[in-house]
C-alpha positions as CSV (number, residue, x, y, z in Angstrom):
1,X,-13.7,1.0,-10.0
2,X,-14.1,-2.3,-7.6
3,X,-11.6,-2.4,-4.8
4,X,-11.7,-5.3,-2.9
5,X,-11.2,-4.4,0.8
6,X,-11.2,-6.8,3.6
7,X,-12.0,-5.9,6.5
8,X,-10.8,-7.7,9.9
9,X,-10.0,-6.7,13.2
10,X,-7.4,-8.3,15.1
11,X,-4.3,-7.1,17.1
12,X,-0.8,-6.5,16.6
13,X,2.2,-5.4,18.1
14,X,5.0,-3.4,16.9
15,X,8.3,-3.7,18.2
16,X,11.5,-1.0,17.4
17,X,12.8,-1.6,14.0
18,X,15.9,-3.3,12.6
19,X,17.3,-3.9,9.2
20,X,16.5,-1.1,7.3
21,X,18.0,2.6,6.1
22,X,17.7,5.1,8.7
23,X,18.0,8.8,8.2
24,X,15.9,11.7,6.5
25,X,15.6,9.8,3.4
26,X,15.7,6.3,4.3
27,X,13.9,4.6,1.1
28,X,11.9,1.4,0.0
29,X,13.1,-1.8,-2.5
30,X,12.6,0.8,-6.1
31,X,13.6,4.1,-4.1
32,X,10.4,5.3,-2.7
33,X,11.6,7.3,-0.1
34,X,10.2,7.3,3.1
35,X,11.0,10.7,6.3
36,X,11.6,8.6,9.4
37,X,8.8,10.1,11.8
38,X,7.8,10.1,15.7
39,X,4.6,9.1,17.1
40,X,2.9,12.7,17.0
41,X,3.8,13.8,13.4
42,X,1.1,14.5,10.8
43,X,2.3,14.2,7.3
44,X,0.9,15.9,4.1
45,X,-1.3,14.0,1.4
46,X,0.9,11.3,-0.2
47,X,4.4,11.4,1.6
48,X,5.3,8.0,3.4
49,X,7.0,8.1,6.8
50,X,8.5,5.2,8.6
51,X,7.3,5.0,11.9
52,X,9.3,2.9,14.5
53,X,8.3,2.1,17.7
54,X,4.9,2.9,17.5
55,X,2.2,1.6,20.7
56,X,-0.7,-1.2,19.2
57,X,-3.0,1.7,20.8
58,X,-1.2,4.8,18.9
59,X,-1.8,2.4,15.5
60,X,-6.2,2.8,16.0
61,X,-8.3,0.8,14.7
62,X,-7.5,-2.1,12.0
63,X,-9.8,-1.8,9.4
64,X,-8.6,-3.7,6.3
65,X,-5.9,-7.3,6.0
66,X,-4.6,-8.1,3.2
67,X,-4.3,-11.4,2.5
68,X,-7.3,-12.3,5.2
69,X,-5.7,-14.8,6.5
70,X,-2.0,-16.1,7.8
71,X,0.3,-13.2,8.2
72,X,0.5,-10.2,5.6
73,X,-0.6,-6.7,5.9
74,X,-2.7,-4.4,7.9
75,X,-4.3,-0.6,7.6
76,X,-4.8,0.9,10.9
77,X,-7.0,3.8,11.0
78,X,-6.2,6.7,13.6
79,X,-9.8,7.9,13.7
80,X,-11.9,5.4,12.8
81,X,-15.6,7.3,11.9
82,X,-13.9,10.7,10.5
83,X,-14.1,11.8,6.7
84,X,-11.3,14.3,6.5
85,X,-7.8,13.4,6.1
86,X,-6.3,11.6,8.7
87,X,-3.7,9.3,9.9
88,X,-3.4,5.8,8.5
89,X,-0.6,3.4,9.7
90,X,0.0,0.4,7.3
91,X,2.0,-2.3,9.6
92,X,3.4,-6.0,7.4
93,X,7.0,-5.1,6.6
94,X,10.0,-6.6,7.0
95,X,11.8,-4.3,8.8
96,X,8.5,-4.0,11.9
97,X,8.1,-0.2,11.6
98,X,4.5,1.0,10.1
99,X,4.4,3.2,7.4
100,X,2.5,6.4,7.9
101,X,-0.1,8.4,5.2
102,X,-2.8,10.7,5.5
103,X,-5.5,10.4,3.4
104,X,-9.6,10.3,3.9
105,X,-9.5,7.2,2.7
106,X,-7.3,4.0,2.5
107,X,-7.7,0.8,1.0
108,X,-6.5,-2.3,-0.2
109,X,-6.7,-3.4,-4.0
110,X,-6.1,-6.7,-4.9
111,X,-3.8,-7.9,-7.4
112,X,-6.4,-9.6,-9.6
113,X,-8.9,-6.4,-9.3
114,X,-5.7,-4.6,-10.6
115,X,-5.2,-7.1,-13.5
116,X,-9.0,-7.0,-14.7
117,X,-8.7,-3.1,-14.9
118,X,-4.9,-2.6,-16.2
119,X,-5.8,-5.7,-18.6
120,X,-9.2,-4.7,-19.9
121,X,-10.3,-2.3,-23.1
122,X,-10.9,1.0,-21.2
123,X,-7.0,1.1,-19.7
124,X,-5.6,1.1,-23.4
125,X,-5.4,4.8,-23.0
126,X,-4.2,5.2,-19.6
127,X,-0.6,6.0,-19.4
128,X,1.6,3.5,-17.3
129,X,3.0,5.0,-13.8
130,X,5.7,3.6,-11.6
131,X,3.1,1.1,-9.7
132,X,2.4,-0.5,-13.1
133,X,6.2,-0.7,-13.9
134,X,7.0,-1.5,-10.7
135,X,4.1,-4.3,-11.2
136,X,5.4,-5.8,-14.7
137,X,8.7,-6.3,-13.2
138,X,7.3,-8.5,-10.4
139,X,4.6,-10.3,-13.0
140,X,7.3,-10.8,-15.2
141,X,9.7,-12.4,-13.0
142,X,6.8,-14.8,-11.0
143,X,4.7,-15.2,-13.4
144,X,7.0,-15.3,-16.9
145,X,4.8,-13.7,-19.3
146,X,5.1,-10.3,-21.1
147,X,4.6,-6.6,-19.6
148,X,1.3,-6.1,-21.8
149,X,0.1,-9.5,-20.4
150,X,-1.9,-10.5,-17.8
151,X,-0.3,-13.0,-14.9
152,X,-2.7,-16.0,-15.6
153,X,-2.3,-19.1,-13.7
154,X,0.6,-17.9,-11.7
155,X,-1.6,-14.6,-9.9
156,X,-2.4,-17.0,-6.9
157,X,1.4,-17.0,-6.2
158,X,2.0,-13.4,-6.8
159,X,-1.3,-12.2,-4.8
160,X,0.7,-14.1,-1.6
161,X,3.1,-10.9,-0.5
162,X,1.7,-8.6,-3.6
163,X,-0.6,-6.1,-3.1
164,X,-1.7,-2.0,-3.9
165,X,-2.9,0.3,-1.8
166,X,-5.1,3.5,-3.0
167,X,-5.2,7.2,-1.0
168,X,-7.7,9.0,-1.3
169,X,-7.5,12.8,-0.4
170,X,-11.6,12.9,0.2
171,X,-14.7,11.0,0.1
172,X,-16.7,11.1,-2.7
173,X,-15.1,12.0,-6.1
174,X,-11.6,12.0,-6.8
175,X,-10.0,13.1,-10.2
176,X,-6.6,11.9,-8.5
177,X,-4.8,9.7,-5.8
178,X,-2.1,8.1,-4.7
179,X,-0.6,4.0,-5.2
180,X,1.5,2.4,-3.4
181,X,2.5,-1.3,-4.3
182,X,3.9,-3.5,-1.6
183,X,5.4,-6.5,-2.4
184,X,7.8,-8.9,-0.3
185,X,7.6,-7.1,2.6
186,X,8.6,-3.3,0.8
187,X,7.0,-0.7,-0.3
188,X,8.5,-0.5,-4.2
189,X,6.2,1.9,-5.6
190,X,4.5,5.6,-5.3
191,X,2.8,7.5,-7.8
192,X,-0.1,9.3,-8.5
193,X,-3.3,8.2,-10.9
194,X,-5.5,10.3,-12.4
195,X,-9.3,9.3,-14.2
């Protein structure tokens, strides 16, 4: 599978957050729900936490933009080099806290990636997940055409505040991981794929 990942290094700061649920089980846009976290936690594979008021310096190193340019979002990697699961802090939303994963490996995969695999012959037999429904409702809406289509003519639009997110839970081979889909600021989707 091609993921596109760019890479890009610049700076950001996050200030305390506003606007959104707080609590134990503050949730995203489609009811992902989030555990609101402190700077030191450590999470297990594939849980979100909302992270408020977290330093530029406690964020490491960004390793991945998405869209490369103009604002969006960013994967910060807490130990930059390392192979096993770690920290990642994903920084962009609307509400200026970073969401918090572990995984070994993070990365960003672009709506028309997405399209050319979801679209093409071999995904006929993959079932559909909530990322996927969580993606035909977006399509549909921007782009106006069915849930078995793809967005055509319209994915430059969409790919503006639209975007996944794969977590890995090692290097190398991985029978299974984790989605997230952002979109508009959010996170609106979780689930889990499998090969």
């Amino acid at each position: 599978m091609i993921i596109r990942a760019i890479v890009a290094i610049t700076g950001l700061t996050l200030a305390g957050c506003s606007g959104a649920p707080m609590g134990g089980g503050a949730g995203g846009a489609d009811g992902v729900q989030y555990v609101e976290v402190g700077p030191n936690a450590v999470l297990p594979y594939g849980q979100i936490g909302r992270a408020c008021d977290v330093s530029k310096a406690r964020l490491g190193t960004e390793i991945a933009r998405y869209p490369d340019s103009g604002r969006g979002y960013a994967i910060h990697d807490s130990a930059p080099g390392q192979t096993g699961q770690r920290t990642f802090y994903v920084t962009g939303f609307k509400d200026g806290c970073a969401r918090q994963v572990t995984a070994a490996l993070a990365m960003f995969g672009h709506p028309d990636t997405y399209e050319m695999i979801r679209f093409g012959a071999p995904s006929r037999n993959q079932p559909l997940a909530a990322t996927d429904a969580a993606y035909d409702r977006i399509k549909r809406a921007l782009c106006r055409v069915k849930d078995d289509a793809p967005c055509g003519d319209r994915l430059g639009r969409l790919a503006r505040d639209t975007v996944f997110i794969s977590l890995y839970e090692r290097h190398g081979s991985n029978p299974r991981w984790k989605n997230l889909l952002l979109h508009d600021g959010d996170v609106v989707a979780l689930d889990i794929k499998s090969r």
